[in-house]
C-alpha positions as CSV (number, residue, x, y, z in Angstrom):
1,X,-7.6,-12.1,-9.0
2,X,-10.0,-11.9,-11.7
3,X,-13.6,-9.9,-11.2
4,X,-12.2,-8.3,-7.5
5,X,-15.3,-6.3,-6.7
6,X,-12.8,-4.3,-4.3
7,X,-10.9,-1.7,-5.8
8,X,-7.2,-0.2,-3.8
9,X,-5.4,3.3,-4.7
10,X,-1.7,3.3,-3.8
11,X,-0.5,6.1,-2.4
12,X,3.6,6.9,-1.2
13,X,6.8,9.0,-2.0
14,X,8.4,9.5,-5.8
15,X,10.1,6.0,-6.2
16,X,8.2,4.2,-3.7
17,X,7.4,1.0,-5.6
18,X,3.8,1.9,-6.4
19,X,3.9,0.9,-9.9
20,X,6.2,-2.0,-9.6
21,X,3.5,-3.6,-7.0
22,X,1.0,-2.2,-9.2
23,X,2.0,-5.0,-11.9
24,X,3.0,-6.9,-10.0
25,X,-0.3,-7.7,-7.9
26,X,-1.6,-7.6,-11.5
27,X,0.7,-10.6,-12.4
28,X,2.1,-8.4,-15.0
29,X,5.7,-7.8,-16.4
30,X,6.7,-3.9,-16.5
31,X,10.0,-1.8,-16.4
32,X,9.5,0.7,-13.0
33,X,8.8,4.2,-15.0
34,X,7.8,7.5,-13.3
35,X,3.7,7.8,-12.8
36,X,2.8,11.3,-13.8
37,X,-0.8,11.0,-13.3
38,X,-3.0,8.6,-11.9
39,X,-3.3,5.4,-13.7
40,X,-6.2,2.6,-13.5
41,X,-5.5,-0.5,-14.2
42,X,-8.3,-3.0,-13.6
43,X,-9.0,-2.6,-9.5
44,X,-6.0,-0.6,-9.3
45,X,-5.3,3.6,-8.9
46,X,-1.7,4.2,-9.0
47,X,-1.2,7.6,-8.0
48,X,2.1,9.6,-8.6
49,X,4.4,10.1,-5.4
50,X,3.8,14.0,-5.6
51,X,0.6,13.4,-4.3
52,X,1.6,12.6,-1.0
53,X,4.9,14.8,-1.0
54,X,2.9,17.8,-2.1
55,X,-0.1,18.9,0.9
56,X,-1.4,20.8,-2.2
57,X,-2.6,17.9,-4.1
58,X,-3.9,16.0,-0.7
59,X,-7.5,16.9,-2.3
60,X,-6.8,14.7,-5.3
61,X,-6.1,12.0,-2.9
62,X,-9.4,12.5,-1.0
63,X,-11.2,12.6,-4.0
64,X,-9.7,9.9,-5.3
65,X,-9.9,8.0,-2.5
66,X,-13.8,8.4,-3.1
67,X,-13.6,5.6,-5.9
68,X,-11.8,2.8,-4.2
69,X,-12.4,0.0,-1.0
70,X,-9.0,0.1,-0.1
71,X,-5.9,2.5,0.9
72,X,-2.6,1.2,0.3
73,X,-0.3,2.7,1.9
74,X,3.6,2.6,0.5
75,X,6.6,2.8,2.3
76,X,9.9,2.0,0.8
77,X,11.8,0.2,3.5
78,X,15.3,2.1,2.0
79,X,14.4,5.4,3.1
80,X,14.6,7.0,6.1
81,X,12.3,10.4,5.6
82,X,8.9,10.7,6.5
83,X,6.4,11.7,3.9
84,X,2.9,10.6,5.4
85,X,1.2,13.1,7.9
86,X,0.7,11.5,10.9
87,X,-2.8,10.2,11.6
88,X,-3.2,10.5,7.8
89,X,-5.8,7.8,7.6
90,X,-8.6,9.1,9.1
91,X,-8.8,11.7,6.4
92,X,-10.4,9.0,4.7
93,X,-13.0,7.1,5.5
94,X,-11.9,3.6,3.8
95,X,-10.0,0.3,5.0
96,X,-6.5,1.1,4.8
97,X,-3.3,-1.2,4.5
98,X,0.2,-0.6,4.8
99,X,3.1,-1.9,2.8
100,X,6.3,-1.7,3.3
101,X,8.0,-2.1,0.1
102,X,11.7,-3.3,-1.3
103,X,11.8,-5.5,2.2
104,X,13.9,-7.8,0.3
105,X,16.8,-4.6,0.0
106,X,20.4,-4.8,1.8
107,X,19.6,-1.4,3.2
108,X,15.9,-1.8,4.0
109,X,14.9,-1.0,7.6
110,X,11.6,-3.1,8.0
111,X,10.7,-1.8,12.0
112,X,11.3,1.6,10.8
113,X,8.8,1.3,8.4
114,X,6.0,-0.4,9.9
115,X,6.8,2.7,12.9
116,X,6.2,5.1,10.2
117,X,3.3,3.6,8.9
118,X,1.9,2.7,11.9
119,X,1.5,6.6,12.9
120,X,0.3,7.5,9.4
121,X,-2.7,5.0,9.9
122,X,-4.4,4.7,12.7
123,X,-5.6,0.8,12.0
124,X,-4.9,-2.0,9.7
125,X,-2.7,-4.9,8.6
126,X,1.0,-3.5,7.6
127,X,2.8,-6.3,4.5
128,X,6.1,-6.7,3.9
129,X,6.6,-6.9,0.2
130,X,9.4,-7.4,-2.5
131,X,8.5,-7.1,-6.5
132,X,11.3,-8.4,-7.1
133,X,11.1,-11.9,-5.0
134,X,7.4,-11.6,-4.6
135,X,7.3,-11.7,-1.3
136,X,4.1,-10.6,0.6
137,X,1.9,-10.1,-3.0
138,X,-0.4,-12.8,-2.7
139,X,-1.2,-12.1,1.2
140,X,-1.7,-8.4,-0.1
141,X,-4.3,-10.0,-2.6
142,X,-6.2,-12.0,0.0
143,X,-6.2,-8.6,2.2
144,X,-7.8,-7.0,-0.4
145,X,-10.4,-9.1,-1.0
146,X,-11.8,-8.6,3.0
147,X,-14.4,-6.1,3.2
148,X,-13.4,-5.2,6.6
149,X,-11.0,-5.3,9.4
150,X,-12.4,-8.5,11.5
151,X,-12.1,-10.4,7.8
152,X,-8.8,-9.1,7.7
153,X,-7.6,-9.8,11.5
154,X,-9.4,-13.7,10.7
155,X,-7.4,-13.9,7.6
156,X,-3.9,-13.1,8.9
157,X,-4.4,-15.4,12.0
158,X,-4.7,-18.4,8.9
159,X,-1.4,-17.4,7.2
160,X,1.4,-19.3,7.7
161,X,4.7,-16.9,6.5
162,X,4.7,-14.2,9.0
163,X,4.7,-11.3,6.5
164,X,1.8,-9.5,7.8
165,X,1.2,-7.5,11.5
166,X,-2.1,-6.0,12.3
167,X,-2.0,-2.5,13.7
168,X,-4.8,-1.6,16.3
């Protein structure tokens, strides 16, 4: 994904799996480690999970947010608590996507998730994920590189692994 003129901050809970997708979307080998700031790698933000467990530090999302195409949107697929606000999205005026991560996980409850998420957003394709197979990562890239939500709905539509949902 080299020269991606599109740029995605990942936001979701402490333990998430924002920097393990970070690297690995990056192609990248990391051992998962605790983000205490935001990071920038390349077209990537990582942002820590207090950010989003914290309403006080919503502002450095927004402003953040200011810098980037995309919103990804974590969920682990493990955990049952809620962390995004619902409707959270249209705070931010940017194309979002949600992933639900770990889908891969013997206690991971996909539907859960992608109900979760799809409150939290109010449009956009929702990708099931894994770091550790690599499941969902390259549909994620190819979502990334649309510029908006009809090149994102025509994209899906030509996958063939069923990995992705579009939320209207």
């Amino acid at each position: 994904m080299d020269s991606l003129k599109n740029r995605a901050l990942l936001i979701g809970s402490v333990g998430a799996g924002k920097t393990s997708l970070t690297f690995k979307l990056l192609g990248r080998k990391v051992e998962p480690r605790k983000t205490q700031s935001l990071h920038f790698y390349d077209w990537i933000i990582d942002s820590p999970g207090e950010y989003l467990e914290n309403p006080m530090f919503y502002k450095s999302i927004m402003v953040t947010a200011l810098e980037v195409t995309h919103i990804l949107f974590i969920y682990d697929a493990t955990k049952e608590k809620i962390f995004f606000p619902p409707s959270f999205s249209t705070g931010m005026n940017k194309l979002t996507i949600g992933v639900v991560t770990k889908c891969d996980h013997k206690d991971a409850d996909i539907k859960r998730a992608q109900i979760h998420l799809k409150k939290a957003m109010q449009t956009g394709p929702i990708v099931c994920t894994s770091s550790v197979s690599g499941q969902g990562i390259e549909e994620l890239k190819g979502l990334i590189h649309c510029s908006n939500y009809n090149e994102m709905r025509k994209y899906i539509t030509g996958l063939k692994q069923h990995v992705v949902t579009f939320h209207n």
